[in-house]
Structures are given as C-alpha cells and as structure tokens.
N, C-alpha and C positions, 0 to 999 in steps of 0.2 A: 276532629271529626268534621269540622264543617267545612277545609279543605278538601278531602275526599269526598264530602256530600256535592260540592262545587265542583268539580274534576267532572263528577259522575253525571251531576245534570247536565253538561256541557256538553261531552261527548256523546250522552241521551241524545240529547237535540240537534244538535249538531255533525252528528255521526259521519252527513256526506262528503264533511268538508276533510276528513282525517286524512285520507292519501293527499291533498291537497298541502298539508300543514310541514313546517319545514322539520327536517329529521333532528336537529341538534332539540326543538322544543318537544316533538314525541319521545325521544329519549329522558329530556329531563321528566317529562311526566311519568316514566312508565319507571323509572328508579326511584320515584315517588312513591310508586305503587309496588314495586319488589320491598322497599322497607316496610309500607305500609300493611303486606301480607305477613312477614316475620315476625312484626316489633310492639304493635299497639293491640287495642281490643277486638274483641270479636265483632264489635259493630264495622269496625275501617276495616280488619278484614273483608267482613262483609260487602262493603263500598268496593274495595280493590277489587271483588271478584267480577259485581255489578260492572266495575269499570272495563274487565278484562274481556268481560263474555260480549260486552257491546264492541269493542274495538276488535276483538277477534272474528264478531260480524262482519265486521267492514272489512277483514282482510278476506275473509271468505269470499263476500260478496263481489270484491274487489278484483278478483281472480288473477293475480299478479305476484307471482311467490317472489320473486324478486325485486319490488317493490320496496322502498327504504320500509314502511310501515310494516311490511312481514316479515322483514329481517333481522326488526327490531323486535316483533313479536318471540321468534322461533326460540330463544332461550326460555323463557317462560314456561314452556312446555315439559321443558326438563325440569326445570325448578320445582314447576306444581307437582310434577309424577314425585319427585325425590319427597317432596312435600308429604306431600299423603304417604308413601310407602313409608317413611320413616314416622310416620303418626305424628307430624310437627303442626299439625290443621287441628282448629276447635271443631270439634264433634261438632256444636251445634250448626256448623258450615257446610257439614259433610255434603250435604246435595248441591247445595252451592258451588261449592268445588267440582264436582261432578260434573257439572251441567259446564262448567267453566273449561274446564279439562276436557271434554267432549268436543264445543268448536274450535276447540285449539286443534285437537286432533284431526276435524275434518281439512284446516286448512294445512295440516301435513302429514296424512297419514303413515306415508315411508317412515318418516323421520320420528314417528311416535312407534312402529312396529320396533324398527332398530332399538330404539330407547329403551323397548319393553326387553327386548332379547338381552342387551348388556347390561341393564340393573337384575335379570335371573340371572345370567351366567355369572356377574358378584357374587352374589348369594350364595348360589349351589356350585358344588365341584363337577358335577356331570351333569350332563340329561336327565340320564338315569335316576339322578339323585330329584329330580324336580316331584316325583311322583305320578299317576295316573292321572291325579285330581286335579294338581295344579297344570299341568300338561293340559290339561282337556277343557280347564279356566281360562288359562292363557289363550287359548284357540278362539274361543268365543267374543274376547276381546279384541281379538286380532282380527279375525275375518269378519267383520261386519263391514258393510258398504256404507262408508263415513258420509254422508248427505246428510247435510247441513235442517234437518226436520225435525219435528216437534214427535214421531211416532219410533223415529229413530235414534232420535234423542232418550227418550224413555225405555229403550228397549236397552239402551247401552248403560243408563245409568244403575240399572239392575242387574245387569250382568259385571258393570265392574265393581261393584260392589263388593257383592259375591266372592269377587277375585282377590280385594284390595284383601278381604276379610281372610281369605285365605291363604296368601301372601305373608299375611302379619302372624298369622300362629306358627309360618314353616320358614321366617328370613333369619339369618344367620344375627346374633346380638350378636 
C-alpha cells in the first residue's frame, strides 16, 4: 500500500513534470499500476485509479496524443473498459473507475467509441440483436462532447452507469 500511496503523491505533486519523465520509467510505473488494479485490495485499487485519473490529466492537458506518455497511456483504456464490463472491479470503486475511465476517454475519444463498438459486436450476433435499449445506452455514451470538466464529467458518470448496468444483464457468459 504504501508504494502506491507514494506513486500517487508524486505524481499528485509533481504532475507537470510527467511528459518530462523518460518512457522506459513511465512504463515501469504504469505496469505497476496495471498489477496493482488486478491483483491486491481495494485500497491499491483505489490508489491505481487516483494514480490513473491524475496522469490521464496530464495527458489531456498535455494535448499530444503522440507523446511517449499517451501511448503509454492508451492500452489502459481498453483494460478498464474490459475491466468493468467483465465485473472484475470492486463495487466499492465503482465511481472511481468511472471518473478514471472518463478522462481516459476524453484524451481519445475515437479510440474509446471503436472499443465500445467491438466489445458489443463480441457480445451480440447482430444489431439487431443489441435491443432498443441497449442501442439507445450506447448512444448516450457515445455522443457526449468528452471535455475534460467537472459538469460533464458527471453527466457521463450517470449515463455510463446506466449502460455498464445494462450491458451486464444482456452480455453473452
């Protein structure tokens, strides 16, 4: 725990120095934190997310999608989605996750619609087969203008919710 508490205050503090930092040490850090979302408690969960939503700042802020630090980022985004759809997240995290998964999003929205479109067509055999509801979930989540704010932030965490939740009664075991 106190690894990840340490990780977390760091990049807290130090947030502007992270595009700065050389890629081989953001990687070690950030395979620190893919185990640390998997494997230990829901406290260092908790830490990895803290740790995720502040460096996903910096890549936002950063506005450099090519940047070694957002390239490093962009698997993440698949991981957490896969995360949560597959219910491998402690409940008690859920908005954590959320909020985490959110600026991940804003700093690549394409590449989180895609993601959304090929983990449904997994799923379901058709369109057709998604339903009205889930059709009309996904939409919501998709079309919102990802800007990196605290009103939009909120508006998204409630509609994906909604989704993830109903998502998990209709995905294929």
């Amino acid at each position: 725990m106190q690894y990840y508490s340490t990780i977390t205050s760091f990049i807290e503090e130090k947030s502007h120095i992270i595009p700065t930092l050389h890629p081989d040490l953001l990687k070690q850090l950030l395979g620190s934190i893919e185990l640390g979302l998997s494997s230990f408690t829901s406290e260092i969960e908790c830490k990895c997310l803290e740790f995720l939503e502040i460096y996903a700042n910096s890549v936002y802020f950063n506005q450099d999608p090519q940047a070694p630090m957002a390239q490093l980022l962009l698997p993440f985004l698949k991981l957490m989605l896969d995360m949560i759809f597959g219910q491998k997240i402690d409940l008690n995290n859920t908005m954590d996750w959320y909020r985490t998964v959110f600026v991940m999003i804003c700093c690549f929205p394409e590449h989180y619609k895609e993601l959304l479109h090929n983990f449904l067509s997994e799923q379901f055999d058709s369109e057709a087969s998604l339903g009205k509801d889930l059709v009309e979930s996904m939409a919501t989540v998709s079309n919102i203008e990802f800007v990196n704010n605290r009103l939009t932030k909120s508006k998204f965490i409630d509609k994906f919710d909604k989704f993830v939740v109903l998502v998990s009664t209709m995905v294929k075991k």
